[in-house]
PATORTOR-251178 format. One record per residue (C-alpha): residue number from 1; z negated, x, y. Coordinates in Angstrom, 1 decimal. Example, Ala and Ser with C-alpha at 12.3 -4.5 7.8 and 13.67 -1.06 7.14 Angstrom:
+-------+--------+--------+--------+
| vexgu |     zz |     xx |     yy |
+-------+--------+--------+--------+
|     1 |   -7.8 |   12.3 |   -4.5 |
|     2 |   -7.1 |   13.7 |   -1.1 |
+-------+--------+--------+--------+
This chain:
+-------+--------+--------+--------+
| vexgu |     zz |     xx |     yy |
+-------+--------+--------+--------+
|     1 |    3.9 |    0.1 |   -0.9 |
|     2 |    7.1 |    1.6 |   -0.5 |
|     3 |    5.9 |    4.0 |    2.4 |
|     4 |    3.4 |    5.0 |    0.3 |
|     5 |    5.8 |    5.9 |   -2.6 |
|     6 |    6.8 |    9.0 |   -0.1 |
|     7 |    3.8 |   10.1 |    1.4 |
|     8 |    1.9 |   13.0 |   -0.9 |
|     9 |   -1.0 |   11.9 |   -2.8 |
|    10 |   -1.0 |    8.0 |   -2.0 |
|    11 |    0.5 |    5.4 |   -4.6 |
|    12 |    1.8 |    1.7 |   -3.9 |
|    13 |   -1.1 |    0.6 |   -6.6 |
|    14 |   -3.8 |    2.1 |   -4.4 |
|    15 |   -1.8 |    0.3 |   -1.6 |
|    16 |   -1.8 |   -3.0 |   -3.3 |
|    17 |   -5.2 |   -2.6 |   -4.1 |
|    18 |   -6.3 |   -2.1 |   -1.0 |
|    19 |   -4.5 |   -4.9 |    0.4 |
|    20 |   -5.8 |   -7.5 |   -2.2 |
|    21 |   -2.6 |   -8.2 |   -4.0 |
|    22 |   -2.9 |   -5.5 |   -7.0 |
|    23 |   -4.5 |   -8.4 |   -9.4 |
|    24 |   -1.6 |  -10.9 |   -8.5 |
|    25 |    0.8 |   -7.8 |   -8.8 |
|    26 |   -0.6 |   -7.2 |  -12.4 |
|    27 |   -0.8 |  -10.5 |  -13.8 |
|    28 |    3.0 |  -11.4 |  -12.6 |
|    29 |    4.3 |   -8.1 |  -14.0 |
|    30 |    2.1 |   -9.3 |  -17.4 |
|    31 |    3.8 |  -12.6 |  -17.3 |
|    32 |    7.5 |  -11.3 |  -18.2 |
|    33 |    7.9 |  -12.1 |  -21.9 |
|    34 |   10.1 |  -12.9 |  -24.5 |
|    35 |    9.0 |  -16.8 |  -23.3 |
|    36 |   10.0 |  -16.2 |  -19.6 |
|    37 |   13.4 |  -15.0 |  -20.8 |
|    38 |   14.0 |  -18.0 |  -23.2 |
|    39 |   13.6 |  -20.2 |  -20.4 |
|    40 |   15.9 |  -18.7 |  -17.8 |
|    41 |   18.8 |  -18.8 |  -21.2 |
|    42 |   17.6 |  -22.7 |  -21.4 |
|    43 |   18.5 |  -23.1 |  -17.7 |
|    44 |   15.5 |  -23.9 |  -16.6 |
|    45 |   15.9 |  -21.8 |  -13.4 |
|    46 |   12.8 |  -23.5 |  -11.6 |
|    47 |   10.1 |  -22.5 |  -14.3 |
|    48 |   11.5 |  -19.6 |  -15.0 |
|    49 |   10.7 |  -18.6 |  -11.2 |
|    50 |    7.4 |  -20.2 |  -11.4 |
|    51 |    5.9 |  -18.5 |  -14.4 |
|    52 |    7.7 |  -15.0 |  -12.7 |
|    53 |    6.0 |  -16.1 |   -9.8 |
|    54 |    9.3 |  -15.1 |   -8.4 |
|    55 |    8.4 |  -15.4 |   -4.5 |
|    56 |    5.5 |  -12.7 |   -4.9 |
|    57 |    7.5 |  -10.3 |   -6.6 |
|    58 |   11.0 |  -10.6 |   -4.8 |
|    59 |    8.7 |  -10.1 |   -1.1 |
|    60 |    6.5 |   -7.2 |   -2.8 |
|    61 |    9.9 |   -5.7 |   -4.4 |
|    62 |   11.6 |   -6.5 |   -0.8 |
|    63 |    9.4 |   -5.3 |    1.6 |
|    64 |    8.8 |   -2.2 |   -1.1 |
|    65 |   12.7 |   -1.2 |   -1.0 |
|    66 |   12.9 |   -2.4 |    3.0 |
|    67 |   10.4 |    0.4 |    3.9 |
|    68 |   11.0 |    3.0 |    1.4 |
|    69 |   14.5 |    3.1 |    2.8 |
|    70 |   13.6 |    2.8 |    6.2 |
|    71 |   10.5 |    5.7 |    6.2 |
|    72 |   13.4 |    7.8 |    4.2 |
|    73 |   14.2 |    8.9 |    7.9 |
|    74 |   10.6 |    9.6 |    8.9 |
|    75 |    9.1 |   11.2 |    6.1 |
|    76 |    9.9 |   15.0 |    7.4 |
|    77 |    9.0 |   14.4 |   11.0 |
|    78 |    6.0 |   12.4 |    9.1 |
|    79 |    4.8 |   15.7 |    7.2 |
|    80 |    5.3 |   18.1 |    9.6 |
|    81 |    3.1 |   16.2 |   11.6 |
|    82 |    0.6 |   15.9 |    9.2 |
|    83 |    0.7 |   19.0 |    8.3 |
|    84 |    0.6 |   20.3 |   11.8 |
|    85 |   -2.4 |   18.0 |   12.2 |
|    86 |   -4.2 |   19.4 |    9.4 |
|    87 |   -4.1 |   23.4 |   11.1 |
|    88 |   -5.6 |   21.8 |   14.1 |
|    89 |   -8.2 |   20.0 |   12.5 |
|    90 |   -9.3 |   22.4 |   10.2 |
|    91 |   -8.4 |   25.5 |   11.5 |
|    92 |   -6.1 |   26.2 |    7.9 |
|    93 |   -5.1 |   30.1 |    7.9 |
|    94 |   -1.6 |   30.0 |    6.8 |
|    95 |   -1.1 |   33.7 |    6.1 |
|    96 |   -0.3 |   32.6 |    2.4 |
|    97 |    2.8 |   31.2 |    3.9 |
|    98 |    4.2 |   34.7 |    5.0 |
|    99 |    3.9 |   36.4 |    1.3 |
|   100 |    8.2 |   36.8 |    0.1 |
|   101 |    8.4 |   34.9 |   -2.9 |
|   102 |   11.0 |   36.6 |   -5.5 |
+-------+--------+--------+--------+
């Protein structure tokens, strides 16, 4: 999801969907409530994580930062390519690109 983020025209939630996880995404972000929080004051650190469903959303919000930070790197070489790609393929005149903008 977090690759997604920085490509153009692609979202994590069409990622998650995709990848069969957007319902479980959904219904973890539904469960943080004023309940959840009274819990984790109470102490009770294990329900808290259970009703989160804490292990789904720390390795979704992990792997999401993990990659985002990591395709930071790659996401110019990553358009130019596609973009490159794209002339090829469809044979895009660019002559638009040599108008001087004020």
């Amino acid at each position: 999801m977090g690759v997604a983020d920085v490509i153009p025209g692609v979202s994590g939630g069409t990622i998650a969907f995709i990848t069969g996880i957007y319902d479980e995404l959904i219904g973890s972000i539904r469960s943080i409530n004023l309940e959840l929080f009274r819990k984790l004051l109470k102490g009770e650190f294990s329900e808290f994580w259970k009703s989160l469903n804490g292990n789904f959303l720390m390795s979704v919000l992990a792997n999401r930062h993990q990659s985002f930070f990591i395709s930071q790197s790659h996401v110019v070489a990553f358009g130019e390519l596609s973009c490159a790609s794209m002339v090829l393929f469809f044979r895009i005149d660019l002559d638009f690109c040599s108008t001087d903008f004020p």
